[in-house]
C-alpha positions in Angstrom: 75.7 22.7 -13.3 78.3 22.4 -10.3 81.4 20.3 -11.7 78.9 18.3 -14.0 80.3 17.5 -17.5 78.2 18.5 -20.3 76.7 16.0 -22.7 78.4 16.6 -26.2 76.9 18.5 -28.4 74.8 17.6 -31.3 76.0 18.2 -34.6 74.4 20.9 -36.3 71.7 20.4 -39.4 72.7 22.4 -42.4 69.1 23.1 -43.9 67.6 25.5 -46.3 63.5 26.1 -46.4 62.8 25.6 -50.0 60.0 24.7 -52.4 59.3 26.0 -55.1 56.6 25.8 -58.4 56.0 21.8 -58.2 56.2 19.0 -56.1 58.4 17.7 -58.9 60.8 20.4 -59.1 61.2 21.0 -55.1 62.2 17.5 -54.9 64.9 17.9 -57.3 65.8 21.2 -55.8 66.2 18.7 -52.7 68.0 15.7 -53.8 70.5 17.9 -55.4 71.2 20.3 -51.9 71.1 16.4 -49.9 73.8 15.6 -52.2 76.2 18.4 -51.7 75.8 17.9 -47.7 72.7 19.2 -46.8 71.5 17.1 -43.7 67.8 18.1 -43.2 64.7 19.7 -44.8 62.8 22.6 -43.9 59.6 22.8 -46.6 58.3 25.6 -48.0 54.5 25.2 -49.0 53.0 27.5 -50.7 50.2 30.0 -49.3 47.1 28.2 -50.4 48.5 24.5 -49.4 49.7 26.5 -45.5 45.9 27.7 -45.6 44.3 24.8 -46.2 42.7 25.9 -49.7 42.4 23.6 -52.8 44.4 24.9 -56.1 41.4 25.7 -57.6 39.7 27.7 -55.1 38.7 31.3 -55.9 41.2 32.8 -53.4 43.8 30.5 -54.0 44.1 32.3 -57.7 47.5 33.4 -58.7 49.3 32.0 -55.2 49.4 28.2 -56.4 53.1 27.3 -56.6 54.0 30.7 -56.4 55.9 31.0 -53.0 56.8 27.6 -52.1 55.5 24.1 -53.0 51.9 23.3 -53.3 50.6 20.0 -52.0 47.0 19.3 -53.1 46.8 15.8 -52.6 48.6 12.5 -51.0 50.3 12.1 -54.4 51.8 15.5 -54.6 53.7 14.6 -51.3 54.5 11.7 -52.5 56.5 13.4 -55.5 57.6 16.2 -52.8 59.6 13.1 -51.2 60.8 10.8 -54.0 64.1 9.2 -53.5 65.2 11.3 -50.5 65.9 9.1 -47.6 64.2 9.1 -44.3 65.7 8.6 -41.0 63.3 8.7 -38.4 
């Protein structure tokens, strides 16, 4: 680090780690954040889709949708990122 510049900086991502209740409803919760100048996501599944447990397991009861999103199936994360654009 003798005398040599350092690179600039990236610019920070403004992100909150959300979901909530449905797929449906986080990605609303989403869009709407992305269009007041939110740059990134940061999911929040819930305890049973983090665990690996289907919805209609017996200790999945009562934690489905409960503290974040739950993601069952390839269709649920499809709803989870509707219309949010993807820059990878």
């Amino acid at each position: 680090m003798s005398g040599t510049p350092r690179p600039k900086d990236r610019p920070w991502l403004m992100r909150t780690y959300a979901g909530h209740s449905t797929a449906e409803a986080s990605n609303e919760l989403y869009r709407r954040n992305l269009a007041k100048g939110q740059t990134g996501l940061s999911v929040a599944f819930d305890l049973p889709t983090q665990t690996g447990y289907d919805p209609d397991h017996i200790l999945a009861r009562g934690e489905v949708g409960r503290v974040g999103v739950p993601v069952s199936h390839l269709g649920d994360m499809r709803r989870l990122f509707q219309e949010i654009p993807w820059s990878g």
